[in-house]
LUMVEX-129043 format. One line per 10 residues: number of its first residue (from 1); their letters; for each residue x, y, z of N, C-alpha, C, O. Coordinates in Angstrom, 1 decimal. Each point is the difference from the previous one (the first is absolute). Example, Ala and Ser with C-alpha at 12.3 -4.5 7.8 and 13.67 -1.06 7.14 Angstrom:
// residues 2
1> AS> 13.2:-5.7:7.8:-0.9:1.2:0.0:0.9:1.2:0.0:1.0:0.0:0.7 | -1.4:1.1:-1.4:0.9:1.1:0.0:-0.8:1.1:0.8:0.5:1.1:0.1
***
This chain:
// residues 132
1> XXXXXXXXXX> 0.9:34.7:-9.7:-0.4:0.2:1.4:1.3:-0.1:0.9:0.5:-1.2:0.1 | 0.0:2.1:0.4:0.8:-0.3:1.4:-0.8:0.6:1.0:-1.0:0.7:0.1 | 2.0:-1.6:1.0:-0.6:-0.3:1.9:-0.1:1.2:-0.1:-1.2:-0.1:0.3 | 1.4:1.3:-0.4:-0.6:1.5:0.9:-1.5:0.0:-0.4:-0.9:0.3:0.7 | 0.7:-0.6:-2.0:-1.5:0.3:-0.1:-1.0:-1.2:-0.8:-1.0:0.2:-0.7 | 1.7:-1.4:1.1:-1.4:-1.2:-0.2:-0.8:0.1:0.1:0.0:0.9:0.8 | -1.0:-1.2:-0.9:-1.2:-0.3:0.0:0.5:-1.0:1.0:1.1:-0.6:-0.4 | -1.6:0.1:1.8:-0.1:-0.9:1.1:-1.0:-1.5:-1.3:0.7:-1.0:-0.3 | -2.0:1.1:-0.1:-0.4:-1.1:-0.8:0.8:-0.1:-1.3:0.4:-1.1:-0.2 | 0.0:2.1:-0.7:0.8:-0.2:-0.4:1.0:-0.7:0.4:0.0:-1.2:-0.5
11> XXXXXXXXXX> 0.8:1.5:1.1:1.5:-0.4:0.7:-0.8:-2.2:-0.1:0.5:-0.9:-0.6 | -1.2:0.9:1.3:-0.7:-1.0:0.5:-0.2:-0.9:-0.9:0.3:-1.2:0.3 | -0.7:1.4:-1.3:-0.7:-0.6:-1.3:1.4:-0.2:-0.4:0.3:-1.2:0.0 | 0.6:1.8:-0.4:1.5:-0.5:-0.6:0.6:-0.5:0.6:0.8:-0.6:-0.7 | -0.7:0.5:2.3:0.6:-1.2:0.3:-0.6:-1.2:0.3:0.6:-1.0:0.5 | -2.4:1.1:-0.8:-0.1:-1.0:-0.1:0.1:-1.2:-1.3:0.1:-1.2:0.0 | 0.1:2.4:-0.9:0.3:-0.7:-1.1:1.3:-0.6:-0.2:0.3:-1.1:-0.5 | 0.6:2.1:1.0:1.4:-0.9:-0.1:0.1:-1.4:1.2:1.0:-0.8:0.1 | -1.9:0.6:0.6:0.0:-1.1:0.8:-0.4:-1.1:-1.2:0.4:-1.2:0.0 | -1.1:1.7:-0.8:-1.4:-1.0:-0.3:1.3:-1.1:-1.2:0.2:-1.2:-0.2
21> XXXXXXXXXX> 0.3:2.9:-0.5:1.0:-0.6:-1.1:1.1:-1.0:0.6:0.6:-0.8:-0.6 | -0.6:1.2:2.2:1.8:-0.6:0.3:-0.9:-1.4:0.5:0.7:-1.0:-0.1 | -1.9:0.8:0.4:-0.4:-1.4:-0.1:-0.2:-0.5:-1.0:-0.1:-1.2:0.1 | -0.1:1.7:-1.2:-0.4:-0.8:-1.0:1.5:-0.7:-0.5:0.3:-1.2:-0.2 | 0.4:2.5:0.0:1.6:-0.6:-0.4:0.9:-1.1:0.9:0.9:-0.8:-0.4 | -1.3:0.9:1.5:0.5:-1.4:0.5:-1.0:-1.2:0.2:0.4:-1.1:0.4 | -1.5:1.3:-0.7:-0.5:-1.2:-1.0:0.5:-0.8:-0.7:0.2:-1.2:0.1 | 0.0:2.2:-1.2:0.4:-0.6:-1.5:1.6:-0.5:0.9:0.0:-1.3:0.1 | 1.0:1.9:0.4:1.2:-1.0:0.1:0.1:-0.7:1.4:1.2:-0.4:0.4 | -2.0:0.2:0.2:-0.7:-0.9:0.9:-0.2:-1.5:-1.5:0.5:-1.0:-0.2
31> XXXXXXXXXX> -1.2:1.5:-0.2:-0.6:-1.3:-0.9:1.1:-0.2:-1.0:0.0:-1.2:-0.4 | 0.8:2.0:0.0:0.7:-0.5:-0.9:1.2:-0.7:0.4:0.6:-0.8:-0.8 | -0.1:1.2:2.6:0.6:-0.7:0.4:-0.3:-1.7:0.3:0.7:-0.9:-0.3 | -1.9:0.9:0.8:-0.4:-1.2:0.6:0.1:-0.9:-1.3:0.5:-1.1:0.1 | -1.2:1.7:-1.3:0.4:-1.2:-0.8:1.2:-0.5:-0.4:0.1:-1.1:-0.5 | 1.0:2.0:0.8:1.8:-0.6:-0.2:0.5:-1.2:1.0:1.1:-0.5:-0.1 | -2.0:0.2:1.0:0.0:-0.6:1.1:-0.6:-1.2:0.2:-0.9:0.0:0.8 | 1.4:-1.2:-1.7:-0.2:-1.3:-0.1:1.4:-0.9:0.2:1.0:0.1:-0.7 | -1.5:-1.1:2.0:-1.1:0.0:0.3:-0.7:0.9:1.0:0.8:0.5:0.8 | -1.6:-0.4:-0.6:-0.8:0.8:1.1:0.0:-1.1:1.7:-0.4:-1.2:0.2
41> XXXXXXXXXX> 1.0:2.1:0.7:0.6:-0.9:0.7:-1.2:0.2:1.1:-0.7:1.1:0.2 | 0.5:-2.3:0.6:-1.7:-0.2:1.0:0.6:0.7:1.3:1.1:0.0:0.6 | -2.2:0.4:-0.4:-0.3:1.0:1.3:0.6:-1.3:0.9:-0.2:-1.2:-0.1 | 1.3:2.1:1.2:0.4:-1.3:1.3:-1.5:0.1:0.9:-0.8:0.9:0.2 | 0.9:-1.9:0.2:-0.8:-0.9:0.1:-1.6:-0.5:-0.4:-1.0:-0.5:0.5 | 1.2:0.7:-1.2:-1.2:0.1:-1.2:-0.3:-1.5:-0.7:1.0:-0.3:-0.7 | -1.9:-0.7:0.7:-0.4:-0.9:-0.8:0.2:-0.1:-1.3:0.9:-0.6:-0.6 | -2.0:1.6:-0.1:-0.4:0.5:-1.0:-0.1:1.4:-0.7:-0.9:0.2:-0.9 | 1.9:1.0:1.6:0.1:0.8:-0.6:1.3:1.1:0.0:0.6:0.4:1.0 | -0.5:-0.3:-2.4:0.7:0.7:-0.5:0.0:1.3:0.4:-1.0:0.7:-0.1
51> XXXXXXXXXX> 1.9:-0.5:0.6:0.3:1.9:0.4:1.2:0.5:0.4:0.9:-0.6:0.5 | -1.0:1.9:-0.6:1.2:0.5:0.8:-0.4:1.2:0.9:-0.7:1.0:-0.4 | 1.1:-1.1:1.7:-0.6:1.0:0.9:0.4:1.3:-0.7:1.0:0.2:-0.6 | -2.3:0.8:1.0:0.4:1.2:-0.5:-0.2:1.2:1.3:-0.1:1.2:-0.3 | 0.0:-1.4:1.5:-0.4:0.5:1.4:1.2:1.1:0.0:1.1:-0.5:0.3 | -1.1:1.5:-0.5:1.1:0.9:0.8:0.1:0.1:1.2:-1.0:-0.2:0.7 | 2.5:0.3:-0.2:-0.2:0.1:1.6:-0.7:1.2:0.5:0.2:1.1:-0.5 | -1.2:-1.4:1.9:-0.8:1.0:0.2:-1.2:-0.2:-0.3:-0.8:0.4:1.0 | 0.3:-0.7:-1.9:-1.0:0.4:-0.9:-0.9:-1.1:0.1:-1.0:0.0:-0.8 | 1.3:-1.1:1.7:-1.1:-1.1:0.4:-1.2:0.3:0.4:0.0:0.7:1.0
61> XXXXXXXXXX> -1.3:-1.0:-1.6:-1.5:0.5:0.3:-0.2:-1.3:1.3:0.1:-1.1:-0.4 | -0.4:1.5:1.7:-0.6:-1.5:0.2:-1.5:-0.7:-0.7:-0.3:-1.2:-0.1 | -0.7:2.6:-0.4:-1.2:-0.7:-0.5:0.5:-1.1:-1.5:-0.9:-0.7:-0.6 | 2.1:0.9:0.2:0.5:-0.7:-1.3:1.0:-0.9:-0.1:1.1:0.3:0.4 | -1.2:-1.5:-0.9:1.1:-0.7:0.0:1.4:0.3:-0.7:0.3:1.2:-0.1 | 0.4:-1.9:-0.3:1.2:0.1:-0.4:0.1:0.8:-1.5:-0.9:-0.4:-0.8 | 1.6:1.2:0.3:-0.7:0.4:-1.1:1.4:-0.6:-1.0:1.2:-0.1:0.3 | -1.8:-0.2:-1.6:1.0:-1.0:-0.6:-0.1:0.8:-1.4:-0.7:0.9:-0.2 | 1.5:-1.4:-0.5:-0.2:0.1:-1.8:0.3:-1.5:-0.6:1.0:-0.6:0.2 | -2.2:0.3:-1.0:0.4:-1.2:-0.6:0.4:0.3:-1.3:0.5:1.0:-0.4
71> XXXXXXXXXX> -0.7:-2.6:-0.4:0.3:-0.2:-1.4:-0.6:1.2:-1.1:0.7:0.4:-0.9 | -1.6:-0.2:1.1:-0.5:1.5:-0.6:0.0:1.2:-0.4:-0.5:0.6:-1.0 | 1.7:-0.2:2.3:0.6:1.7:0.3:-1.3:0.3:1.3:0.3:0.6:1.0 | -1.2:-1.1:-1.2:-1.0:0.9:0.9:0.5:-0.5:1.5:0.8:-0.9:0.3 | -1.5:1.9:0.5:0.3:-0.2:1.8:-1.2:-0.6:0.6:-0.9:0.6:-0.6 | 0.5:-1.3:1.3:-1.0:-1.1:0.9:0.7:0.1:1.3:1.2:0.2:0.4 | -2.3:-0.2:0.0:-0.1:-0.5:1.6:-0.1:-1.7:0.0:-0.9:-0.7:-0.5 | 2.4:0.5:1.4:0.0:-1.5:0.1:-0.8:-0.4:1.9:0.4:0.5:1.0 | -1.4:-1.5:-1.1:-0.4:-0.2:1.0:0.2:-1.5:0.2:-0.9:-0.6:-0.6 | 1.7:-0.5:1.4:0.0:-1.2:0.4:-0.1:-0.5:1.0:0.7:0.7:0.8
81> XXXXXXXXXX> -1.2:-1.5:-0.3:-0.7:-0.8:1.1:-0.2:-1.6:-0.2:0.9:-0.6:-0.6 | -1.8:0.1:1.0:-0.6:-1.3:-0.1:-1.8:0.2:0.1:-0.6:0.9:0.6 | 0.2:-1.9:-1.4:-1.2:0.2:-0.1:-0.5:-0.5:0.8:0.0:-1.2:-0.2 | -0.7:1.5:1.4:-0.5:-0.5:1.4:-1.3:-1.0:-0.7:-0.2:-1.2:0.3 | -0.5:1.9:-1.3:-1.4:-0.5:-0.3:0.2:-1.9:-0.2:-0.5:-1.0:0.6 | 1.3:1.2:-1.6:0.7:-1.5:0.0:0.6:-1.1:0.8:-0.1:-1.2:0.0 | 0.9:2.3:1.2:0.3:-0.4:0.8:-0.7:-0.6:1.0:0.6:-0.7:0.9 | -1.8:0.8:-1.0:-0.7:-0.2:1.1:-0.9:-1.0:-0.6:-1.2:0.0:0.4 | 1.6:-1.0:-1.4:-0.6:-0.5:-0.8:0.5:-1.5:-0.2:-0.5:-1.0:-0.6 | 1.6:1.1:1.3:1.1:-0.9:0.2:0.7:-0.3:-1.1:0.0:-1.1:-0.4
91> XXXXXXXXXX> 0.9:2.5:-0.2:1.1:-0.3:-0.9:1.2:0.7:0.4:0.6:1.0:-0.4 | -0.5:-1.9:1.5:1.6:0.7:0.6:0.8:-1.4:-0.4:1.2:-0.1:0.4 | -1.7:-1.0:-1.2:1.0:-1.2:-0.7:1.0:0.8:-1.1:1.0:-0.5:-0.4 | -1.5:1.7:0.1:0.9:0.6:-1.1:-0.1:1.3:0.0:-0.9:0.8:-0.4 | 2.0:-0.6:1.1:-0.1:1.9:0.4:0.1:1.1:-1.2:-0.7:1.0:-0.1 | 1.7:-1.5:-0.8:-0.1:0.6:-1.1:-1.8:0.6:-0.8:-0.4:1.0:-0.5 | 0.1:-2.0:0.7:-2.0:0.2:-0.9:-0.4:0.8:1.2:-1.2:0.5:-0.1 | 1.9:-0.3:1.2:-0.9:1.0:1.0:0.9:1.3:0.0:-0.2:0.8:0.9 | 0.8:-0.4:-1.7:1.4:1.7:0.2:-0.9:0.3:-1.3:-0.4:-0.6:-1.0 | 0.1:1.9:1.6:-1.4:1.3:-0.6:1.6:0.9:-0.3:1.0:0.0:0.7
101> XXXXXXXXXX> -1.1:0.6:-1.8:0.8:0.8:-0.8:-0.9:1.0:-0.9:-0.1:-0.3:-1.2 | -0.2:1.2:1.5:-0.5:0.8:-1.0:0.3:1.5:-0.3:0.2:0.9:0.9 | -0.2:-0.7:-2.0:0.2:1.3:-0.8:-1.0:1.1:-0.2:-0.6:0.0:-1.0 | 0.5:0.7:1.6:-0.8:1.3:-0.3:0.8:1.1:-0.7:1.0:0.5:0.5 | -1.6:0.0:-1.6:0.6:1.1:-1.0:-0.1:1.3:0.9:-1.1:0.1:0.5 | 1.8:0.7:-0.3:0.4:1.2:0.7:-0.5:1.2:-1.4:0.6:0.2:-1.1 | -1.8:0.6:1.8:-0.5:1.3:-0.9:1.0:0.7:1.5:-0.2:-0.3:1.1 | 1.1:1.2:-1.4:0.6:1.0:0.5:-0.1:1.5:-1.0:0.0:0.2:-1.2 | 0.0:0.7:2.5:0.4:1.0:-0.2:0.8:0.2:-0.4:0.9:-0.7:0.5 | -0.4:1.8:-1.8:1.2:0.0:-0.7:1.4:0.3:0.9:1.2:-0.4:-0.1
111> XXXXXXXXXX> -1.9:1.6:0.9:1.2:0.6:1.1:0.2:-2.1:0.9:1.1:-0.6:0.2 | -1.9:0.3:0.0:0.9:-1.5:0.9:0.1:-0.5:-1.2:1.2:-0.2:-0.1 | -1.7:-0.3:-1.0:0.5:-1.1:-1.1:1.6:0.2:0.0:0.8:-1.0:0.0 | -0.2:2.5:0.0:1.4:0.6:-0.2:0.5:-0.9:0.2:0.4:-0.8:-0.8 | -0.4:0.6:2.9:0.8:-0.5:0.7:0.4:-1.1:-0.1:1.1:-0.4:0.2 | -2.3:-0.5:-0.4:0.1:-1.5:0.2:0.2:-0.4:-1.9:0.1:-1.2:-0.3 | 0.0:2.0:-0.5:0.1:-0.6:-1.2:1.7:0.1:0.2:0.8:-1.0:0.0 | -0.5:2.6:0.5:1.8:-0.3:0.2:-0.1:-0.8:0.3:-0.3:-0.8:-0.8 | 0.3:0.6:2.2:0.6:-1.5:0.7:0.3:-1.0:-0.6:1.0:-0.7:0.0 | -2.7:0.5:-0.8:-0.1:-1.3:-1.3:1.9:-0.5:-0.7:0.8:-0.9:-0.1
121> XXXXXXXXXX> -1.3:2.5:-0.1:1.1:0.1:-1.5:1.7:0.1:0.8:0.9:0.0:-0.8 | -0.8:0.1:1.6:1.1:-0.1:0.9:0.4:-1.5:0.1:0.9:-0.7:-0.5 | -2.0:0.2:1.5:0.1:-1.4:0.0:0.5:-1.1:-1.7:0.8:-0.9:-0.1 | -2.0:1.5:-0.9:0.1:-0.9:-1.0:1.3:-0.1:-1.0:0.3:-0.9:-0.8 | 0.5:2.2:1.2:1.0:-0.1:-0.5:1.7:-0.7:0.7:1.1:-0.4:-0.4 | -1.6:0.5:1.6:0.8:-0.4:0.8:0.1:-1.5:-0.2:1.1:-0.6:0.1 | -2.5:-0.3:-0.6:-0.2:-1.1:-0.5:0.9:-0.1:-1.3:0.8:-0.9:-0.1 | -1.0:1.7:-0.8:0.4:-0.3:-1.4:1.8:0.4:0.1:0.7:-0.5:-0.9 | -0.1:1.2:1.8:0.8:0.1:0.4:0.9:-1.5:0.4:1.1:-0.4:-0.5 | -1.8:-0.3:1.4:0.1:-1.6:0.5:0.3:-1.0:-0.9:0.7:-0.9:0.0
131> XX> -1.7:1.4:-1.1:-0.1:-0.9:-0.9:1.1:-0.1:-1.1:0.3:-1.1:-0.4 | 0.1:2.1:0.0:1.1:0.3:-0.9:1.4:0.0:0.3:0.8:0.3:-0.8
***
């Protein structure tokens, strides 16, 4: 097939496939990086969790928090706050038991998984970089 006479769904279907493959392949060294990378160093200012931002510049959703890759390889949405519910319960003697930290697994689109897995894998090596 060349561009003078694609098929337009043709044309379509193959690049959607080469998206599909170029996400899957930086999966696999997404993940294969992250496990070279002990220890796994905690999200700044984070309590209890492990991450490394994976946000490209630009590419901030405001409906989504911070988008991270943990110990895994996989990408989450990092969301932290304080838990009001508690708070209002009277446990501000220990602020720590009141910092909400949570992880939501990111289903992306292959065309965005791309971007934010680079990033991942940018960042994670820049770590393993540090480290060595």
């Amino acid at each position: 097939m060349t561009a003078d006479n694609a098929d337009p769904l043709e044309a379509k279907a193959a690049a959607d496939l080469i998206v599909e493959r170029a996400a899957t392949e930086l999966r696999g060294l997404l993940q294969a990086s992250v496990a070279r990378l002990r220890p796994f160093p905690p999200f700044p200012g984070a309590f209890f969790t492990n991450a490394i931002e994976a946000e490209p510049d630009g590419a901030a959703d405001a409906e989504r928090g911070c988008v991270v890759v943990c110990e895994d390889g996989e990408l989450y949405e990092l969301q932290m706050g304080v838990d009001l519910e508690n708070a209002a319960l009277g446990g501000f003697e220990d602020p720590v038991s009141l910092r909400k930290e949570e992880l939501k697994k990111l289903e992306l689109h292959p065309r965005d998984y791309i971007v934010y897995a680079y990033n991942a894998l940018t960042a994670v090596t820049e770590k393993l970089l540090e480290q060595s």
